[in-house]
PDB file of the backbone (N, CA, C, O) and the ligand in Angstrom, with CONECT records:
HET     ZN  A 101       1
ATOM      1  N   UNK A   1     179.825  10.360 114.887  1.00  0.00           N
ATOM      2  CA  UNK A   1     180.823   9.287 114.941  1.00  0.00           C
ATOM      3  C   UNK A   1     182.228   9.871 114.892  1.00  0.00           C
ATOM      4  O   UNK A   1     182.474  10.714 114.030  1.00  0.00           O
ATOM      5  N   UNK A   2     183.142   9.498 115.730  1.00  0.00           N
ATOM      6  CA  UNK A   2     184.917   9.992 115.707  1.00  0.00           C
ATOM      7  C   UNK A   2     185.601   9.074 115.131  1.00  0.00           C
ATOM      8  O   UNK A   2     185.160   7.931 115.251  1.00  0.00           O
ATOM      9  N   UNK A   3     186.706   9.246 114.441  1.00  0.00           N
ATOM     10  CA  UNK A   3     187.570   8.703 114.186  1.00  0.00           C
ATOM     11  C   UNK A   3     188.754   8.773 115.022  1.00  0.00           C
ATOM     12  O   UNK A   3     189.554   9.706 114.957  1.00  0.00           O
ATOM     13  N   UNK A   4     188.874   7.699 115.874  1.00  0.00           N
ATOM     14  CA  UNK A   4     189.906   7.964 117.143  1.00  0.00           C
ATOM     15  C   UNK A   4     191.393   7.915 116.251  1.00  0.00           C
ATOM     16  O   UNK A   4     192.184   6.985 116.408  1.00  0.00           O
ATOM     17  N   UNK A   5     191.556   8.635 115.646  1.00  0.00           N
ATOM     18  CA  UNK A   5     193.244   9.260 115.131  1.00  0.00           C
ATOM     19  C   UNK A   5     193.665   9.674 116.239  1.00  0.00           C
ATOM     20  O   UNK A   5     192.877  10.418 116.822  1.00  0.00           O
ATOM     21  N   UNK A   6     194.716   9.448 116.797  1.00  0.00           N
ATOM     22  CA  UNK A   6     195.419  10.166 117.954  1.00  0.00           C
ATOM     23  C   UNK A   6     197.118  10.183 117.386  1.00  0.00           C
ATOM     24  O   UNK A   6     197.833   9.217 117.122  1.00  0.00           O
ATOM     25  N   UNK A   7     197.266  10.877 117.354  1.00  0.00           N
ATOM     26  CA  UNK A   7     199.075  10.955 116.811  1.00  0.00           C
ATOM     27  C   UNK A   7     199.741  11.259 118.052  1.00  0.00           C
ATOM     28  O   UNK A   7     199.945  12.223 118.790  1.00  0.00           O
ATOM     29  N   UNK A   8     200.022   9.894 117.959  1.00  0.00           N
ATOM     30  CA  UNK A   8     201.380  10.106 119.640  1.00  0.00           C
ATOM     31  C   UNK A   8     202.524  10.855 119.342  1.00  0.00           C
ATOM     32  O   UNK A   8     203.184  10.633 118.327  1.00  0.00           O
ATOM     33  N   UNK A   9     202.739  11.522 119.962  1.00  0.00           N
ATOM     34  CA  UNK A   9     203.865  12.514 120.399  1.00  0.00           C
ATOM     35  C   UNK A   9     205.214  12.132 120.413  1.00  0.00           C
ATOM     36  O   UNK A   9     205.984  13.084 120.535  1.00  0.00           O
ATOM     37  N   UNK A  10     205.745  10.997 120.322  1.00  0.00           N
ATOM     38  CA  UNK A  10     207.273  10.844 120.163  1.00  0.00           C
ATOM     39  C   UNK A  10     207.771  11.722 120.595  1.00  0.00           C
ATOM     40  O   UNK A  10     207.246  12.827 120.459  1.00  0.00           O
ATOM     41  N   UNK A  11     208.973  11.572 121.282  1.00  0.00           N
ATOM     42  CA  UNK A  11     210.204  12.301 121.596  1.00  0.00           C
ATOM     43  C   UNK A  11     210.897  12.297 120.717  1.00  0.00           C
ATOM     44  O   UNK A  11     212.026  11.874 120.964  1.00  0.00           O
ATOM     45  N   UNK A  12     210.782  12.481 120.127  1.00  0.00           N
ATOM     46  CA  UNK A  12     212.023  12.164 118.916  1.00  0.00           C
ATOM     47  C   UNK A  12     213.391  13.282 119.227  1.00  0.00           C
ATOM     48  O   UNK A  12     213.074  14.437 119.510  1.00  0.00           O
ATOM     49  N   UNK A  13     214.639  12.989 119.183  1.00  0.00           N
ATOM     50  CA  UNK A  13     215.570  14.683 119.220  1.00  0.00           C
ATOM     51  C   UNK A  13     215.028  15.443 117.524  1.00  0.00           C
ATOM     52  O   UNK A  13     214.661  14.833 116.519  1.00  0.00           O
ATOM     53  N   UNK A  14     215.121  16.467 117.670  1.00  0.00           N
ATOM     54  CA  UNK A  14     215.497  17.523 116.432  1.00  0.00           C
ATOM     55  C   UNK A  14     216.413  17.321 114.871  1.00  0.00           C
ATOM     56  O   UNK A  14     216.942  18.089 114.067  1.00  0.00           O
ATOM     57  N   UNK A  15     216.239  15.850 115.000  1.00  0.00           N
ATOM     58  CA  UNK A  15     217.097  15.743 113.765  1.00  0.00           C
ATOM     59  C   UNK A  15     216.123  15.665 112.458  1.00  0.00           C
ATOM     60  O   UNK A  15     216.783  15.887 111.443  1.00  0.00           O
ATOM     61  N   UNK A  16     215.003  15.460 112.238  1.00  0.00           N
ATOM     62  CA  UNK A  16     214.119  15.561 110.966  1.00  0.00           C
ATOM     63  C   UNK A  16     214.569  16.701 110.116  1.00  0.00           C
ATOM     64  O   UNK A  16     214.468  17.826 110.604  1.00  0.00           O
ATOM     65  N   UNK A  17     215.180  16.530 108.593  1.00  0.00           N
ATOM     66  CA  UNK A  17     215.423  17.171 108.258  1.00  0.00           C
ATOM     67  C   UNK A  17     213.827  17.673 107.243  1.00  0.00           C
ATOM     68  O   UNK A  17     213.754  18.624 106.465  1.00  0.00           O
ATOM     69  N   UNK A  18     213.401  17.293 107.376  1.00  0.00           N
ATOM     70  CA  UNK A  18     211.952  16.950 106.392  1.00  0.00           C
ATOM     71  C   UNK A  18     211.205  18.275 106.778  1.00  0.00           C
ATOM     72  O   UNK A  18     210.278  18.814 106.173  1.00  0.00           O
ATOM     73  N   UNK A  19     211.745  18.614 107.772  1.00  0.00           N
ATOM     74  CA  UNK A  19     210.430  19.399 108.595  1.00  0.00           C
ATOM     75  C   UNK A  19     210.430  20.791 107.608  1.00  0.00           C
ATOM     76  O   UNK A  19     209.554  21.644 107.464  1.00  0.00           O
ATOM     77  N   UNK A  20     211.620  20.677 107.061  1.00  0.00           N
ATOM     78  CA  UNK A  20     212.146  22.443 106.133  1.00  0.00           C
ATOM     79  C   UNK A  20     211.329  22.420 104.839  1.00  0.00           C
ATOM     80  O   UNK A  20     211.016  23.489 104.316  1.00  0.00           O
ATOM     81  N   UNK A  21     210.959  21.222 104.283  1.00  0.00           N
ATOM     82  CA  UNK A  21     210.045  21.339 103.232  1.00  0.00           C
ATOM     83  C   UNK A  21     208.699  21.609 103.923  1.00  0.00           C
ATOM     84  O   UNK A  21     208.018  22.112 103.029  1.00  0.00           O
ATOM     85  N   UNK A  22     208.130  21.559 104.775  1.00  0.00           N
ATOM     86  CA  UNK A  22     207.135  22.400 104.303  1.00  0.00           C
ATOM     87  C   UNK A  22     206.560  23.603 104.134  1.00  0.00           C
ATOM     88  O   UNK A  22     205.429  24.068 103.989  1.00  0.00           O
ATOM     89  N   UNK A  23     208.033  24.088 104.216  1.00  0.00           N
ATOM     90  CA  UNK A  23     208.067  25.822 103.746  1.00  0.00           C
ATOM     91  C   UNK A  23     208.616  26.133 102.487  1.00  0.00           C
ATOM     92  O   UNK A  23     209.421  27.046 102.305  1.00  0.00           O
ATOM     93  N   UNK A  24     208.166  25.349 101.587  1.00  0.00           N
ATOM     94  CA  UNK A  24     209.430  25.564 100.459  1.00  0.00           C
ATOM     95  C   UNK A  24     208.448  26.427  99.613  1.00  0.00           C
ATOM     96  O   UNK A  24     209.088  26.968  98.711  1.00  0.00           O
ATOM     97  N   UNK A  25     206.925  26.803  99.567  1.00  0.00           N
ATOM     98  CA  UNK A  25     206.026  27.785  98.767  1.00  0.00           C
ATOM     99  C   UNK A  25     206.468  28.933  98.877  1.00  0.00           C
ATOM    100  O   UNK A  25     205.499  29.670  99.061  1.00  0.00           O
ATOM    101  N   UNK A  26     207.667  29.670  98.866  1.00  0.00           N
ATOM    102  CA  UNK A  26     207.968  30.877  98.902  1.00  0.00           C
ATOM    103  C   UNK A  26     207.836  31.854  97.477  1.00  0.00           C
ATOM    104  O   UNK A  26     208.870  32.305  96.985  1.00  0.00           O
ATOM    105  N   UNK A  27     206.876  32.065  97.029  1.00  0.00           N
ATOM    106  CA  UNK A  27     206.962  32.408  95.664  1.00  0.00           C
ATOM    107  C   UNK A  27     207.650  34.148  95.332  1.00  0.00           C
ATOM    108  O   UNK A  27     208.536  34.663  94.649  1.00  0.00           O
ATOM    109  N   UNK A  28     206.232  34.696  96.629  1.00  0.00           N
ATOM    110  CA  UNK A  28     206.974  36.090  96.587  1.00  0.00           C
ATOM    111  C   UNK A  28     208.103  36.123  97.633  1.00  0.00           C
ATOM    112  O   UNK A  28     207.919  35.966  98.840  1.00  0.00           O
ATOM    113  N   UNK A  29     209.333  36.351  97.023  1.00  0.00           N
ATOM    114  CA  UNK A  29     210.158  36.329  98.012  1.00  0.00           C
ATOM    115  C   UNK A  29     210.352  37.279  98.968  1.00  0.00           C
ATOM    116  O   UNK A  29     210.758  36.852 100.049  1.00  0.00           O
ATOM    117  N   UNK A  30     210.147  38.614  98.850  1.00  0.00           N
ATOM    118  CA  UNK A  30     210.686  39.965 100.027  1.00  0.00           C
ATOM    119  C   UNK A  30     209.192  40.330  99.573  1.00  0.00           C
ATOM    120  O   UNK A  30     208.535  39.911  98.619  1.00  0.00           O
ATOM    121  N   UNK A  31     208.880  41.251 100.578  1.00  0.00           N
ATOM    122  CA  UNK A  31     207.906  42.105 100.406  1.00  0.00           C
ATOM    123  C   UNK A  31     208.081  43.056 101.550  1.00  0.00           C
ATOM    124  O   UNK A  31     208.700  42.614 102.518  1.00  0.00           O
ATOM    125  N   UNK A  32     207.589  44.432 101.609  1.00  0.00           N
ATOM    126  CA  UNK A  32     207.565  45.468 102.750  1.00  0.00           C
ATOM    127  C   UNK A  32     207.031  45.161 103.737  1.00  0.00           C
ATOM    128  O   UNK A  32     205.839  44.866 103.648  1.00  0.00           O
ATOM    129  N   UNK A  33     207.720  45.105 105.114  1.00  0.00           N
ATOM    130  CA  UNK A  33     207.064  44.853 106.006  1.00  0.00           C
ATOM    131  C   UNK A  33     206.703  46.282 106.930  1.00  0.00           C
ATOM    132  O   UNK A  33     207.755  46.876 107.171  1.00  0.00           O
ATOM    133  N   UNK A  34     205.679  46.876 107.418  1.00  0.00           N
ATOM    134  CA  UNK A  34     206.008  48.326 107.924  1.00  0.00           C
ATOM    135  C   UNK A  34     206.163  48.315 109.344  1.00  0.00           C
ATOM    136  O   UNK A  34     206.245  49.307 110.069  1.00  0.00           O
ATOM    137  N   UNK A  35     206.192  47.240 109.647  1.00  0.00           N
ATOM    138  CA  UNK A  35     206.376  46.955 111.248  1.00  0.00           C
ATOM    139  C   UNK A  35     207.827  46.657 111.199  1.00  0.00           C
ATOM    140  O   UNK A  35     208.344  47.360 112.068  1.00  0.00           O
ATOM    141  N   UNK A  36     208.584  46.064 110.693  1.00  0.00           N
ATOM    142  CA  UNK A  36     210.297  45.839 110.479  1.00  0.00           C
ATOM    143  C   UNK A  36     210.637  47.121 109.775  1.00  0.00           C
ATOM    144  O   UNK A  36     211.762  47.561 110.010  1.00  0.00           O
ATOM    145  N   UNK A  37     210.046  47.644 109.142  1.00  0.00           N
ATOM    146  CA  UNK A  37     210.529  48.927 108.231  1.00  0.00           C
ATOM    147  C   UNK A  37     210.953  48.376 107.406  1.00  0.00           C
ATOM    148  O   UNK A  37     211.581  49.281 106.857  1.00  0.00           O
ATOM    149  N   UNK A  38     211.154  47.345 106.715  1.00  0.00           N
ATOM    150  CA  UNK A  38     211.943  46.795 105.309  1.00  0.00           C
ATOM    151  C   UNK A  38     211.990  45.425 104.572  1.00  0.00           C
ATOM    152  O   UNK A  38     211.434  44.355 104.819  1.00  0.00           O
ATOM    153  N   UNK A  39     212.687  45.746 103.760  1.00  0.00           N
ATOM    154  CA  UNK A  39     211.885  44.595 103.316  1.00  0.00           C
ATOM    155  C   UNK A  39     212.157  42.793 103.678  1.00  0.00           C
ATOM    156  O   UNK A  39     213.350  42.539 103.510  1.00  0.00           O
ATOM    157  N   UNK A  40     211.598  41.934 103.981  1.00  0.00           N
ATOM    158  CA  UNK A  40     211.372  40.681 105.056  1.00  0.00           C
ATOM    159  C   UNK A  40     211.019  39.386 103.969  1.00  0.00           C
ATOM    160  O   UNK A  40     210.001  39.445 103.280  1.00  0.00           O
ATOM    161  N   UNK A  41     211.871  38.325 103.891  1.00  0.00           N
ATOM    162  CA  UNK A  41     210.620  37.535 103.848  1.00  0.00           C
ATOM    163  C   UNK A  41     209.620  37.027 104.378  1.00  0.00           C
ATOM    164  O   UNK A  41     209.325  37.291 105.544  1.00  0.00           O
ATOM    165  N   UNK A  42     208.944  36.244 103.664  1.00  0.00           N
ATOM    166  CA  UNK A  42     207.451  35.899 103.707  1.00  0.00           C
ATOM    167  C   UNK A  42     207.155  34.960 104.124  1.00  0.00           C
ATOM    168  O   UNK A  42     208.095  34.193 103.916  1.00  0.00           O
ATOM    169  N   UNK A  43     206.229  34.357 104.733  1.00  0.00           N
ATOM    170  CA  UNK A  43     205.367  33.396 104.607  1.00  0.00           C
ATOM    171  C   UNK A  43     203.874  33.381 103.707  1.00  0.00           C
ATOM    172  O   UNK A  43     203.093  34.322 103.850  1.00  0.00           O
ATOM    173  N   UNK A  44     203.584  32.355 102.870  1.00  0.00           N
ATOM    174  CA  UNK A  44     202.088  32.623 102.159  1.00  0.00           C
ATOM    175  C   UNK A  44     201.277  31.858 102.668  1.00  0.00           C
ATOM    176  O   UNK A  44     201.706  30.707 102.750  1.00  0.00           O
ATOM    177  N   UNK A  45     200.234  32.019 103.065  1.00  0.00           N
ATOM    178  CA  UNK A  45     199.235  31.506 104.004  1.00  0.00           C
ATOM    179  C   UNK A  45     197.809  31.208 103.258  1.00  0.00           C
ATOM    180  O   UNK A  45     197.383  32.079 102.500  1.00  0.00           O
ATOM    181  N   UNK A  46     197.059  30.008 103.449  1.00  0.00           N
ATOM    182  CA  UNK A  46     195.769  30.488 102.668  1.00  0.00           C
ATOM    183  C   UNK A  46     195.001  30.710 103.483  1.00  0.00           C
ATOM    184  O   UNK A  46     194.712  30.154 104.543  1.00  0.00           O
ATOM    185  N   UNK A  47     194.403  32.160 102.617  1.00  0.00           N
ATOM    186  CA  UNK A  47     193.451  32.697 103.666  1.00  0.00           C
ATOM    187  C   UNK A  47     191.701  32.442 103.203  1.00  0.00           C
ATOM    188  O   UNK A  47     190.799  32.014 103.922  1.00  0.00           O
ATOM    189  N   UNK A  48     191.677  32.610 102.640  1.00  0.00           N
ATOM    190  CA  UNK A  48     189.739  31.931 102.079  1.00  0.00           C
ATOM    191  C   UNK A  48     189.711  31.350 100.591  1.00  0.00           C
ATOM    192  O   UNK A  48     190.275  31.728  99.564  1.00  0.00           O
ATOM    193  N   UNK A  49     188.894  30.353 100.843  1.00  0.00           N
ATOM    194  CA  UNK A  49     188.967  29.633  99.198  1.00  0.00           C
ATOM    195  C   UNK A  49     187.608  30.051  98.745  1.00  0.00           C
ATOM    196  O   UNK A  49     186.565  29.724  99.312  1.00  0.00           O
ATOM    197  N   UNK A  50     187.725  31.017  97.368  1.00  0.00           N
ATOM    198  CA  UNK A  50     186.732  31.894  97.106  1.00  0.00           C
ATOM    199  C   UNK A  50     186.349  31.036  95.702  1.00  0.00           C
ATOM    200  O   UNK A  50     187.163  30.197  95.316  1.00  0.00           O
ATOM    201  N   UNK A  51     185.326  31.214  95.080  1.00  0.00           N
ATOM    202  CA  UNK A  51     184.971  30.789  93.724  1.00  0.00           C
ATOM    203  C   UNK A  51     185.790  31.072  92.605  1.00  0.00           C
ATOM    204  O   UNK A  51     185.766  30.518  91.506  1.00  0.00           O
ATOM    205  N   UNK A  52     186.659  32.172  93.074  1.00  0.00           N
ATOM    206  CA  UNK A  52     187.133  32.283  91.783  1.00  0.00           C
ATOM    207  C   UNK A  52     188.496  32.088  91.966  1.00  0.00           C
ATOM    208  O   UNK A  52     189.157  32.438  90.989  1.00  0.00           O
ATOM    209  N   UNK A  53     189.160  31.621  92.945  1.00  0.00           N
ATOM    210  CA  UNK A  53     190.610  31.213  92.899  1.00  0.00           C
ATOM    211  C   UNK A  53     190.560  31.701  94.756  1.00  0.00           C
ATOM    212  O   UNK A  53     189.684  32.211  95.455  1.00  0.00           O
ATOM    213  N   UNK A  54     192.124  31.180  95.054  1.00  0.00           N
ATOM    214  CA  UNK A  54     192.421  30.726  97.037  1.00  0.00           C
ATOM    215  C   UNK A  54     192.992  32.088  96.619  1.00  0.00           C
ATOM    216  O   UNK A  54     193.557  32.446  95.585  1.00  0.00           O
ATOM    217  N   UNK A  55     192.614  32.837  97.930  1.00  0.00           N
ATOM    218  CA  UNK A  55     193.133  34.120  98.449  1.00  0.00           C
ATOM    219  C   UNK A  55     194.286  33.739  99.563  1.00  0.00           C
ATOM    220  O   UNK A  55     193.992  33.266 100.661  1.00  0.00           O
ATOM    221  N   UNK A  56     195.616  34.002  99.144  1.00  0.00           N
ATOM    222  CA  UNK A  56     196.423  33.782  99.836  1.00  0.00           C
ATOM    223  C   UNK A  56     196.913  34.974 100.684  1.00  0.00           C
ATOM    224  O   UNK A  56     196.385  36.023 100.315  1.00  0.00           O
ATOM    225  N   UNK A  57     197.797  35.120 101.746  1.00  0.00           N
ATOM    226  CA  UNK A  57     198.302  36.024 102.481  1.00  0.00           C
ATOM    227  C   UNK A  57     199.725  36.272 102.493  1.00  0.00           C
ATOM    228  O   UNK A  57     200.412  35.282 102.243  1.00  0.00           O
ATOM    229  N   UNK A  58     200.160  37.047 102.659  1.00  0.00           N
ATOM    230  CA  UNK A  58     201.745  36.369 102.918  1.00  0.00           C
ATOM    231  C   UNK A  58     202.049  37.608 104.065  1.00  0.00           C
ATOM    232  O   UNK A  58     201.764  38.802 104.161  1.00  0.00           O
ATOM    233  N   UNK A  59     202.884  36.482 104.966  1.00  0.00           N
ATOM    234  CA  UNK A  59     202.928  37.302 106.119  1.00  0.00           C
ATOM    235  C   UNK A  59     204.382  36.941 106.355  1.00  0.00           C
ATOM    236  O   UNK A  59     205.061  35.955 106.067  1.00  0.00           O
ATOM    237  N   UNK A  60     204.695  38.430 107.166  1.00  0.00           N
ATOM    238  CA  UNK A  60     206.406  38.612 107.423  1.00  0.00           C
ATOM    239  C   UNK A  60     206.653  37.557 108.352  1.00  0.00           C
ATOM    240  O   UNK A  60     206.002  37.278 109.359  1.00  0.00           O
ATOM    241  N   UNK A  61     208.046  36.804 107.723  1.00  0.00           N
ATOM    242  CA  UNK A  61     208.423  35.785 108.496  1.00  0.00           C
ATOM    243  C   UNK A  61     208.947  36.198 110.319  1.00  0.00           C
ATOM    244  O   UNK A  61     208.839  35.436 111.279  1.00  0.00           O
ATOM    245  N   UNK A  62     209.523  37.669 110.325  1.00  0.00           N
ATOM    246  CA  UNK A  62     209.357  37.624 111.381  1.00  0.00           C
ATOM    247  C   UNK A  62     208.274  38.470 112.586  1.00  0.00           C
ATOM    248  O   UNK A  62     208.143  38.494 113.810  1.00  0.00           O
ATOM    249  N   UNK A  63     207.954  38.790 111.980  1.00  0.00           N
ATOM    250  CA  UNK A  63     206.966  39.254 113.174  1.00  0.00           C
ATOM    251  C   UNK A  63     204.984  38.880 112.665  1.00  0.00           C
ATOM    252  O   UNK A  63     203.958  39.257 113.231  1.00  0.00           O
ATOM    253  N   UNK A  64     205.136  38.188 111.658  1.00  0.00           N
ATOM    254  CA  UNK A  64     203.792  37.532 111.332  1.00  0.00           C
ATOM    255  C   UNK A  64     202.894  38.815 110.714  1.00  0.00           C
ATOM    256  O   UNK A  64     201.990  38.510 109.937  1.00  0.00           O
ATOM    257  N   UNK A  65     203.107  40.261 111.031  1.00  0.00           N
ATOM    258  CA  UNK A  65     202.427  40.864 110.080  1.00  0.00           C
ATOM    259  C   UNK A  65     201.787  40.639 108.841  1.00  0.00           C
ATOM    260  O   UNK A  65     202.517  39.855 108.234  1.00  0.00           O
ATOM    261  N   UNK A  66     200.810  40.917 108.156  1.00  0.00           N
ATOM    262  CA  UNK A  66     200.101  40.681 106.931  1.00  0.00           C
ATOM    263  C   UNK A  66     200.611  41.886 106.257  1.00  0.00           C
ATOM    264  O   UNK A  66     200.215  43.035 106.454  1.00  0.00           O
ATOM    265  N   UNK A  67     201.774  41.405 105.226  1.00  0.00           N
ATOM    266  CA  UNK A  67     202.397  42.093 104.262  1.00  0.00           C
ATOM    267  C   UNK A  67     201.239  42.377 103.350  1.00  0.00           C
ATOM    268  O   UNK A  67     200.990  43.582 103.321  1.00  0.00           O
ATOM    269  N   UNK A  68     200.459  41.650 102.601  1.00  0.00           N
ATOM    270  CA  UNK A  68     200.369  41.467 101.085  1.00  0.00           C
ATOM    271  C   UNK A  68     199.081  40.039 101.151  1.00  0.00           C
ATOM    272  O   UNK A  68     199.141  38.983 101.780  1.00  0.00           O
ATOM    273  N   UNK A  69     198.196  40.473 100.400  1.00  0.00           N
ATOM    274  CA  UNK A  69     197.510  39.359  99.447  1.00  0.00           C
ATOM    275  C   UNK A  69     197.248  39.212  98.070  1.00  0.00           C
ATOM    276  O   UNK A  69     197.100  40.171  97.311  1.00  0.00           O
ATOM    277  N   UNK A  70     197.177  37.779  97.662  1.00  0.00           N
ATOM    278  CA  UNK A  70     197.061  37.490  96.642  1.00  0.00           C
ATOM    279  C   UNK A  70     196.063  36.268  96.186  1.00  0.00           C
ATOM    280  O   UNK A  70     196.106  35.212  96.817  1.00  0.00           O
ATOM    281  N   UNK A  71     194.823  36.489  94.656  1.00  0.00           N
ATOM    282  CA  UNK A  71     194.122  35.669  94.590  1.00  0.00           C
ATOM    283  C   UNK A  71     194.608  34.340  93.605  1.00  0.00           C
ATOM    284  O   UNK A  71     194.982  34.857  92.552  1.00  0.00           O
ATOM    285  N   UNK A  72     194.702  33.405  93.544  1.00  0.00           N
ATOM    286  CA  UNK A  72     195.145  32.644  92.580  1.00  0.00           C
ATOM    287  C   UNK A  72     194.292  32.150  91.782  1.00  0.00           C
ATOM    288  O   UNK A  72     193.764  31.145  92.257  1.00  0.00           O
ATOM    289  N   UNK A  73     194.079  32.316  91.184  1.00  0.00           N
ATOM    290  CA  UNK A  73     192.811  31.819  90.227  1.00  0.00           C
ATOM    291  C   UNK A  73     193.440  30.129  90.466  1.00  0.00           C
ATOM    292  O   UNK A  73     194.647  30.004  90.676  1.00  0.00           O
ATOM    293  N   UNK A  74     192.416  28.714  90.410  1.00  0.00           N
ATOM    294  CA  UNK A  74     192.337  28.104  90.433  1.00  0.00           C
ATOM    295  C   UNK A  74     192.933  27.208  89.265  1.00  0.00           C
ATOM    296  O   UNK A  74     192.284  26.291  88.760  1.00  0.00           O
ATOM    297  N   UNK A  75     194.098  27.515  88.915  1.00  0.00           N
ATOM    298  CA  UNK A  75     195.323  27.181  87.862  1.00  0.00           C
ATOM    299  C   UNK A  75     195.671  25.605  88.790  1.00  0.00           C
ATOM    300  O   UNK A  75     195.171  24.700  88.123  1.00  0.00           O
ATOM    301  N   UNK A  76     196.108  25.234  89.617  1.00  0.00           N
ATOM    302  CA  UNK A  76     196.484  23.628  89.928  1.00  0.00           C
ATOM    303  C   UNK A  76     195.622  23.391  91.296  1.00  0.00           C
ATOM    304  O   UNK A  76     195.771  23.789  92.451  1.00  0.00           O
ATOM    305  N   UNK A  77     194.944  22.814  90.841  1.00  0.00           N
ATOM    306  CA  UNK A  77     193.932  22.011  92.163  1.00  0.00           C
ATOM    307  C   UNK A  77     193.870  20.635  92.321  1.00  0.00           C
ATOM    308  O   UNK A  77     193.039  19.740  92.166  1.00  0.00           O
ATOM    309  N   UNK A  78     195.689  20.830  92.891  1.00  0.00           N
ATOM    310  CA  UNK A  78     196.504  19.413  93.265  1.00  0.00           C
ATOM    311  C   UNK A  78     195.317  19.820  95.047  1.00  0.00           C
ATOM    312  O   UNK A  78     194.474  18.964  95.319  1.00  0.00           O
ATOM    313  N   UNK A  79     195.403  20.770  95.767  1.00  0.00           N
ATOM    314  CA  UNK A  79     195.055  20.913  97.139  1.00  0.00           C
ATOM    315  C   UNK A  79     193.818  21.282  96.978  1.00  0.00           C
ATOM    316  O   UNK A  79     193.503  22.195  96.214  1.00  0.00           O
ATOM    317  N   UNK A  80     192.898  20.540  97.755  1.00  0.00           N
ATOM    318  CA  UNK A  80     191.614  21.058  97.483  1.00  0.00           C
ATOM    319  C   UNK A  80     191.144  20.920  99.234  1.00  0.00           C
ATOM    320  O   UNK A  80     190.981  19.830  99.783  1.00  0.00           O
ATOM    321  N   UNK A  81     191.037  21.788  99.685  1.00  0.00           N
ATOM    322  CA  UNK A  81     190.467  22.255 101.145  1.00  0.00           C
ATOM    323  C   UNK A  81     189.102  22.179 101.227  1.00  0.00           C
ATOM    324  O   UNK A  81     188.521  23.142 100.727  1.00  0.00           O
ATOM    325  N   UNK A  82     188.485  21.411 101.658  1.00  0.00           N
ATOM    326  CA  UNK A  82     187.002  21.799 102.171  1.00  0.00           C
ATOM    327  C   UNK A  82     186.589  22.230 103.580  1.00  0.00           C
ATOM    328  O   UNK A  82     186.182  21.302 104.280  1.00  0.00           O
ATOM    329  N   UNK A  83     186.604  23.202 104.031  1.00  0.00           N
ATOM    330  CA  UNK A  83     186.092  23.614 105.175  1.00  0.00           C
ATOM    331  C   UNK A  83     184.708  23.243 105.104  1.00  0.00           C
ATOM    332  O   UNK A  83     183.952  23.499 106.042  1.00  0.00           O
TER     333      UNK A  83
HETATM  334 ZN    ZN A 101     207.807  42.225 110.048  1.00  0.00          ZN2+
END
């Protein structure tokens, strides 16, 4: 059975200012990137939700490299992902 969700596309112009929060998880801020040679911010990404806390990623904002991971032990499970 589908659930016909279809999210129409609007034109909208570029004025949403909203769109900037959903990058606001920046916890580690710089980390080494060895493809920039220095140090970059981040993006944190989740990468597998393991039993014992979400394995996150954080990848250089500009060239998407995988700086760095990190496990979080399961401290706020406001987000709960089920794949
Ligand atoms: Zn980089």
């Amino acid at each position: 059975m589908q659930h016909g969700f279809i999210a129409n596309q609007h034109r909208f112009p570029p004025r949403e200012s909203n769109k900037q929060q959903a990058f606001k998880e920046f916890e580690a801020s710089e980390l080494f990137c060895p493809q920039c040679n220095r140090a970059v911010p981040v993006r944190k990404r989740l990468l597998l939700v393991l039993p014992e806390g979400d394995k996150y990623e954080y990848l250089c904002a500009f060239c998407a490299t995988s700086v760095g991971t990190k496990l979080v032990r399961g401290a706020n499970d406001q987000m709960h992902i089920i794949i």
